[in-house]
N, CA, C and O atoms as CSV, one atom per row, in Angstrom:
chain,resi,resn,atom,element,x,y,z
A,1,UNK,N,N,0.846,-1.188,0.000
A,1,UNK,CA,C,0.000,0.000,0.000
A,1,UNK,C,C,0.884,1.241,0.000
A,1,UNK,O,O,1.737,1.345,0.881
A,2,UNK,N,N,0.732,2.265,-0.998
A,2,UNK,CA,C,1.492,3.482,-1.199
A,2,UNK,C,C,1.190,4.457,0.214
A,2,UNK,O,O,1.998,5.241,0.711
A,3,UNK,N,N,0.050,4.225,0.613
A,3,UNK,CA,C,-0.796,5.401,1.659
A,3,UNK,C,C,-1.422,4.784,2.636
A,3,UNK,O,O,-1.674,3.599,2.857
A,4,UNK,N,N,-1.645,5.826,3.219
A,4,UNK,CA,C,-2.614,5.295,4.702
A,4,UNK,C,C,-4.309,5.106,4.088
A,4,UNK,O,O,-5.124,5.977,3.786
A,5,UNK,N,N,-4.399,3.884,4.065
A,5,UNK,CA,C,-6.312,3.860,3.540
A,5,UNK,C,C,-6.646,3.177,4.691
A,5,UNK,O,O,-5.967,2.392,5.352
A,6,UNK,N,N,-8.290,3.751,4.925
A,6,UNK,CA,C,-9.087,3.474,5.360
A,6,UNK,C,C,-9.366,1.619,5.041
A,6,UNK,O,O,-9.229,1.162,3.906
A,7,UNK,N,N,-9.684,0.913,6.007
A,7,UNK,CA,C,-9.902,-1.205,5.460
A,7,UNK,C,C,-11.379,-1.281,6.208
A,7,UNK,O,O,-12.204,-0.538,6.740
A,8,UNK,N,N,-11.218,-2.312,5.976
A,8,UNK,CA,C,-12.440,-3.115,6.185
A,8,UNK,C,C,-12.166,-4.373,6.264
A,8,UNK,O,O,-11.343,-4.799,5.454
A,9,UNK,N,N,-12.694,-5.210,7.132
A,9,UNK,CA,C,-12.449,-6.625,7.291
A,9,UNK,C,C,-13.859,-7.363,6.061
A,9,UNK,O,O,-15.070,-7.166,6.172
A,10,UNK,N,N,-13.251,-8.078,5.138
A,10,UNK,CA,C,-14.003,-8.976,4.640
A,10,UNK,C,C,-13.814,-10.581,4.214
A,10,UNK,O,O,-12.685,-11.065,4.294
A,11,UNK,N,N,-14.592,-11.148,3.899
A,11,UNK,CA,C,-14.115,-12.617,3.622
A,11,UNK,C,C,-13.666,-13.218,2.147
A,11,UNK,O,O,-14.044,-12.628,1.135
A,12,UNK,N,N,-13.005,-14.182,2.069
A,12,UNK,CA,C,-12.748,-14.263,0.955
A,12,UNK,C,C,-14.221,-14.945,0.209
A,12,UNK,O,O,-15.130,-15.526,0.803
A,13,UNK,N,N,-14.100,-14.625,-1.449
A,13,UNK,CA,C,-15.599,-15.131,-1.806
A,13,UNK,C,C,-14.714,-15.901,-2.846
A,13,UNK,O,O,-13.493,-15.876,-3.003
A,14,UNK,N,N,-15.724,-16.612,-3.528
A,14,UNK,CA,C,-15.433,-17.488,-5.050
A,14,UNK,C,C,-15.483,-17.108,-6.028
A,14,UNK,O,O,-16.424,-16.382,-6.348
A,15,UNK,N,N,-14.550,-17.419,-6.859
A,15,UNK,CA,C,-14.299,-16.582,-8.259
A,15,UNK,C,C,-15.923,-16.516,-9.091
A,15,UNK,O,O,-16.997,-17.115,-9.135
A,16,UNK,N,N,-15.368,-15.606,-9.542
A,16,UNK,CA,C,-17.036,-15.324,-11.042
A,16,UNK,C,C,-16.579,-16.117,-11.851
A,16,UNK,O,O,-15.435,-16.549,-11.715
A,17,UNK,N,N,-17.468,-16.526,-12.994
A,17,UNK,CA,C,-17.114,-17.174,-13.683
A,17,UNK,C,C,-17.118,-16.166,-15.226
A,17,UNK,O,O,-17.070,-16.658,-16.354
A,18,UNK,N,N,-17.186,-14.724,-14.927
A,18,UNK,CA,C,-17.070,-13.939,-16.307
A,18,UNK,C,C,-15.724,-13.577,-16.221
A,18,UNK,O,O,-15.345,-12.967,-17.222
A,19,UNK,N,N,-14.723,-13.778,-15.208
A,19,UNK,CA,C,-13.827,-13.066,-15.285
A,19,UNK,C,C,-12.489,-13.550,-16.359
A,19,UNK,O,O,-12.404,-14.709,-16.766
A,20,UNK,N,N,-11.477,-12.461,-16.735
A,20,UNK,CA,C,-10.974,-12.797,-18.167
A,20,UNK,C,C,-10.250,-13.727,-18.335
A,20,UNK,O,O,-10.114,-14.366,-19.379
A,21,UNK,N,N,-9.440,-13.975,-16.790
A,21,UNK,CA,C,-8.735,-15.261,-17.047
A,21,UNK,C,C,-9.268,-16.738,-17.046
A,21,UNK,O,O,-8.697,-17.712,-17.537
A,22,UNK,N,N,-10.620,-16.709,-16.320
A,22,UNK,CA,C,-11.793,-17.648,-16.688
A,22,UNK,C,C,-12.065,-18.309,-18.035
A,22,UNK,O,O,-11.995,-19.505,-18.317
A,23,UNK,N,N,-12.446,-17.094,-18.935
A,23,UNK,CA,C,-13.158,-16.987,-20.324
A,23,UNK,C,C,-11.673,-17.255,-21.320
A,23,UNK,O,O,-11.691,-17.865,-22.390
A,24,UNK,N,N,-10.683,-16.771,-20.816
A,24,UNK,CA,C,-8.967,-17.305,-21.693
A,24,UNK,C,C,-8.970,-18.893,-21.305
A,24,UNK,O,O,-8.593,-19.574,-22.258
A,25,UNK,N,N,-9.273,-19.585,-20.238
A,25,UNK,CA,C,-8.887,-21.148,-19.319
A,25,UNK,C,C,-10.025,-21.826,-20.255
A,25,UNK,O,O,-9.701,-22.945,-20.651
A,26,UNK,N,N,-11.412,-21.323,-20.724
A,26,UNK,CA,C,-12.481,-22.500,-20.907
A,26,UNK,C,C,-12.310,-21.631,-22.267
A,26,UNK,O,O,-13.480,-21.626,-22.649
A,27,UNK,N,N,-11.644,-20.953,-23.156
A,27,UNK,CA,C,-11.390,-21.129,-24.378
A,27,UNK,C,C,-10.513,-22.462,-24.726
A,27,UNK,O,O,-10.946,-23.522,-25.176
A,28,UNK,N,N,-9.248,-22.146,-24.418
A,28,UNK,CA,C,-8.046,-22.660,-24.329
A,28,UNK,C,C,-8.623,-24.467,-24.056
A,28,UNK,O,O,-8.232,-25.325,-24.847
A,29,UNK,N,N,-9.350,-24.763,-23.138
A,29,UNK,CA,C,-9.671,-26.254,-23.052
A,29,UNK,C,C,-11.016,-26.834,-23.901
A,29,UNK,O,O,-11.429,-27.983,-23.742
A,30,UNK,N,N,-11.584,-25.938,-24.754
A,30,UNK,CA,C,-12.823,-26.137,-25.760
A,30,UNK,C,C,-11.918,-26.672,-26.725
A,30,UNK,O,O,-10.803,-26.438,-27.191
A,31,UNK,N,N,-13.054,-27.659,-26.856
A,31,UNK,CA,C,-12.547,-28.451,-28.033
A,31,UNK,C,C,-11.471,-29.768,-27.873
A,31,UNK,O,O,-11.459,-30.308,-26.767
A,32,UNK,N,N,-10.873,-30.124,-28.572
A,32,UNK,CA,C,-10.003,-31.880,-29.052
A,32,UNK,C,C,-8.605,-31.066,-28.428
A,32,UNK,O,O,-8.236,-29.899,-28.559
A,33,UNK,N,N,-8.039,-32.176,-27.729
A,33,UNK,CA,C,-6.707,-32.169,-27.001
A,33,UNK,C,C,-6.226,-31.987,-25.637
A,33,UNK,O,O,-5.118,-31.607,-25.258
A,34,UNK,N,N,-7.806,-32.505,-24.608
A,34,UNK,CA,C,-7.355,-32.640,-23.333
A,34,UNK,C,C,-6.802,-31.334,-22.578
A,34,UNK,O,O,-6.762,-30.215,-23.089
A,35,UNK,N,N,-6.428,-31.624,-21.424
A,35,UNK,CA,C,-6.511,-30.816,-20.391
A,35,UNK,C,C,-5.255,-29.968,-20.630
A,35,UNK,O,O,-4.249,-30.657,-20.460
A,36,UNK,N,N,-4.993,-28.746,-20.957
A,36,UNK,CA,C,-4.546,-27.999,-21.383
A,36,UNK,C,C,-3.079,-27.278,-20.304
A,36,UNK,O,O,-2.009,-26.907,-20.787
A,37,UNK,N,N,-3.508,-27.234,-18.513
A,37,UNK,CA,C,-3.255,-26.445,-17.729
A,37,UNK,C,C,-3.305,-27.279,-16.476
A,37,UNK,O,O,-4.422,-27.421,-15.978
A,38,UNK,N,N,-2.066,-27.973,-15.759
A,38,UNK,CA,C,-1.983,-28.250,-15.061
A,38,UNK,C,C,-2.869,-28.265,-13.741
A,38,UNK,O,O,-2.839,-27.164,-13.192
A,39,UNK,N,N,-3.692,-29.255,-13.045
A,39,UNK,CA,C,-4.696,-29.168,-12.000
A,39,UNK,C,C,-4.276,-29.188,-10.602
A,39,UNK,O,O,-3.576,-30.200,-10.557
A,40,UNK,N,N,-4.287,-28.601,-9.271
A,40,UNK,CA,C,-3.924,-28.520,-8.743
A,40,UNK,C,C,-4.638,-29.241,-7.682
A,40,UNK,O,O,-5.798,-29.064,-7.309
A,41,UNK,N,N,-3.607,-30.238,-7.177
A,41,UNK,CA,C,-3.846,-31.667,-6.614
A,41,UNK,C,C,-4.063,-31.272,-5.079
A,41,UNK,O,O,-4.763,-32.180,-4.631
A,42,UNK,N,N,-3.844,-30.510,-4.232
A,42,UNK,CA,C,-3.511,-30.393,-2.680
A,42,UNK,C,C,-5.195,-30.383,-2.392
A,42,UNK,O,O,-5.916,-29.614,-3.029
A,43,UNK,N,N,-5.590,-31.056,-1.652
A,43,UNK,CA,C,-7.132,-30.243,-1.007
A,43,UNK,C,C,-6.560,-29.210,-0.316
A,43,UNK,O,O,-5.380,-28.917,-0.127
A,44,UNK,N,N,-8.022,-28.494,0.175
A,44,UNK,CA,C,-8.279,-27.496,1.105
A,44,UNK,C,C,-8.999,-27.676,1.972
A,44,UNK,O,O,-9.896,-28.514,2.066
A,45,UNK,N,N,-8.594,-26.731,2.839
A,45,UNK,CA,C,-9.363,-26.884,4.544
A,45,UNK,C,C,-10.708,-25.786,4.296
A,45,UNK,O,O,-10.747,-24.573,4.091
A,46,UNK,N,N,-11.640,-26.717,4.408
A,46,UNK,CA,C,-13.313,-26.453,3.951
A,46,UNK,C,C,-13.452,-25.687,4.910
A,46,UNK,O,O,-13.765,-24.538,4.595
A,47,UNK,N,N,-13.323,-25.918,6.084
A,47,UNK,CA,C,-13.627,-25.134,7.636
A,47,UNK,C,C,-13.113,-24.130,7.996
A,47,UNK,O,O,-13.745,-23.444,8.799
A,48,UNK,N,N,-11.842,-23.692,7.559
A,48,UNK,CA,C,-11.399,-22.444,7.324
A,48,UNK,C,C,-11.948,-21.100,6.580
A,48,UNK,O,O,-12.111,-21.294,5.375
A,49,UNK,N,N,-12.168,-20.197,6.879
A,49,UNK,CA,C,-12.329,-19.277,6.482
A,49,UNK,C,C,-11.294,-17.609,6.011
A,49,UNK,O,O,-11.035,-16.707,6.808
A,50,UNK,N,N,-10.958,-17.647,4.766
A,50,UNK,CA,C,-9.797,-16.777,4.770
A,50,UNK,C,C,-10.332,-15.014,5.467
A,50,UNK,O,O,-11.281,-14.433,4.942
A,51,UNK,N,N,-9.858,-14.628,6.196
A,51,UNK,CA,C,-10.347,-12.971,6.415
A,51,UNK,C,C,-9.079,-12.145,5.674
A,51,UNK,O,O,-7.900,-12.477,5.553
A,52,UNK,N,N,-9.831,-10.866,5.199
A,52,UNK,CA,C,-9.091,-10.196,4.092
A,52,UNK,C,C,-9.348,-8.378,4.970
A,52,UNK,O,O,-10.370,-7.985,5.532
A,53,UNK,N,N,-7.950,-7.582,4.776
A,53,UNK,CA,C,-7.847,-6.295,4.331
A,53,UNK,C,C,-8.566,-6.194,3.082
A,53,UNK,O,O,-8.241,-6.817,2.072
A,54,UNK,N,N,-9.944,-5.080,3.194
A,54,UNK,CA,C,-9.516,-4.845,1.831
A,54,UNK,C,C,-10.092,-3.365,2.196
A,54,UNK,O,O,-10.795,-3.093,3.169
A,55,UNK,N,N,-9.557,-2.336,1.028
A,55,UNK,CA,C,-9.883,-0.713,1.376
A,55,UNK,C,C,-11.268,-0.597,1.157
A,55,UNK,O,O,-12.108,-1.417,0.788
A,56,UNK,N,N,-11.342,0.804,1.515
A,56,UNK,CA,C,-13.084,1.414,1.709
A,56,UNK,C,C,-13.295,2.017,0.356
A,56,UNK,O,O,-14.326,2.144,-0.304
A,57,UNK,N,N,-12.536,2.224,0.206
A,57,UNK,CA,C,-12.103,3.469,-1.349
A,57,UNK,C,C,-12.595,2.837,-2.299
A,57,UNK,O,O,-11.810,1.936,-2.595
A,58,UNK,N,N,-13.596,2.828,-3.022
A,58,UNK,CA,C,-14.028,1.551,-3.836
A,58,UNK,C,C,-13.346,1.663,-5.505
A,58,UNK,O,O,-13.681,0.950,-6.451
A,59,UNK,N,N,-12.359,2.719,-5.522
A,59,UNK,CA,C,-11.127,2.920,-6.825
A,59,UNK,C,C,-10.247,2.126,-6.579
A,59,UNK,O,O,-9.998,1.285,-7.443
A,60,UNK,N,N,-9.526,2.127,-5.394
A,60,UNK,CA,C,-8.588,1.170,-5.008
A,60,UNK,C,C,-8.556,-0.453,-4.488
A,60,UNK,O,O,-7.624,-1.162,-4.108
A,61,UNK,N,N,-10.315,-0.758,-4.682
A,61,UNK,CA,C,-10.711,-1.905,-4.118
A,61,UNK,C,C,-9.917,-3.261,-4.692
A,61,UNK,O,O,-9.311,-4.108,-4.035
A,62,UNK,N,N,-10.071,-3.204,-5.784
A,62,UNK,CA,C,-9.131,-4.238,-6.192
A,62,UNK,C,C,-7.918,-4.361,-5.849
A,62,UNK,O,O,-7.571,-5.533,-5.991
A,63,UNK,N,N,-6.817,-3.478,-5.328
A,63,UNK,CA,C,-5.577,-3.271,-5.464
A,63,UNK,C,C,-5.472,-4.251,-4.582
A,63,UNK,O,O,-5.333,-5.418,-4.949
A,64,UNK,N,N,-5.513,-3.979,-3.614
A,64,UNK,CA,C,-4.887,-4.734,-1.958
A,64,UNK,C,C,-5.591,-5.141,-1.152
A,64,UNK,O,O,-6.141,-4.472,-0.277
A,65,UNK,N,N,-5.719,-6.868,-1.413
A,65,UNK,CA,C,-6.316,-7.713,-0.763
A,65,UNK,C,C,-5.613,-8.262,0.320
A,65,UNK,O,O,-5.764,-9.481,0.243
A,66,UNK,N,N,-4.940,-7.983,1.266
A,66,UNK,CA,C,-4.281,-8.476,2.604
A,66,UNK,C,C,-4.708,-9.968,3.104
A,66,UNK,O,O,-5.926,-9.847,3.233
A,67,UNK,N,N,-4.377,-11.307,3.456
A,67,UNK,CA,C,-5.244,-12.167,4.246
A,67,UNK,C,C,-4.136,-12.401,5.541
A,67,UNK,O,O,-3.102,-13.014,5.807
A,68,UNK,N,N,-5.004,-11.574,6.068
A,68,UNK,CA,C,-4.409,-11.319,7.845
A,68,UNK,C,C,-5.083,-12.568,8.449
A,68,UNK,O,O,-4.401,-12.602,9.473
A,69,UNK,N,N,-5.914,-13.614,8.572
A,69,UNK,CA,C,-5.666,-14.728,9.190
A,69,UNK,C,C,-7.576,-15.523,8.856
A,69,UNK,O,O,-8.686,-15.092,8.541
A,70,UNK,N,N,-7.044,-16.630,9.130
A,70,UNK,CA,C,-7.977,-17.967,9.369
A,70,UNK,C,C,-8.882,-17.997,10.167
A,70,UNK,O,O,-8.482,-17.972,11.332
A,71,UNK,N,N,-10.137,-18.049,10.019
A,71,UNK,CA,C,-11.178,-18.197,10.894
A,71,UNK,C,C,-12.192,-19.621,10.979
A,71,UNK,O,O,-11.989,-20.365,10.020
A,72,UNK,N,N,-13.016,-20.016,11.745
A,72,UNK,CA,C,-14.275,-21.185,11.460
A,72,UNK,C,C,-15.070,-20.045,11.365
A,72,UNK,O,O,-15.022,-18.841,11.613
A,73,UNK,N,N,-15.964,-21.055,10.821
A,73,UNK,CA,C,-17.402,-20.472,9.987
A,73,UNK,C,C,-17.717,-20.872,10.910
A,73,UNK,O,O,-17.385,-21.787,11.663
A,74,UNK,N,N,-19.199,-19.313,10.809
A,74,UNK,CA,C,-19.791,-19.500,11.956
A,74,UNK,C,C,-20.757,-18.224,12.601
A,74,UNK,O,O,-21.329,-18.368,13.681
């Protein structure tokens, strides 16, 4: 972060499915020749919950997503 901004505590959410690197991944695997992009084998901890910095400033919202720590749902 360049400056002092104003945060907000929020949670992490699940990707959209319009977004561009989405719509580049299910081009790229349409069609004849298999799985294109390496799959990533590790599970995840379901019960965890990521908590996020993120600013108030809704110009800079995207910039700086912080994940200051792990929570249970709940």
């Amino acid at each position: 972060c360049d400056k002092h901004q104003p945060h907000k505590v929020t949670r992490y959410k699940a990707d959209s499915l319009h977004v561009q690197g989405k719509q580049h991944y299910d081009r790229k695997q349409s069609g004849y020749g298999g799985q294109t992009k390496p799959i990533f084998q590790q599970k995840t901890k379901t019960t965890k919950i990521v908590l996020r910095l993120e600013y108030v400033d809704p110009n800079y919202r995207s910039k700086g997503m912080v994940t200051i720590k792990r929570c249970k749902e709940g």
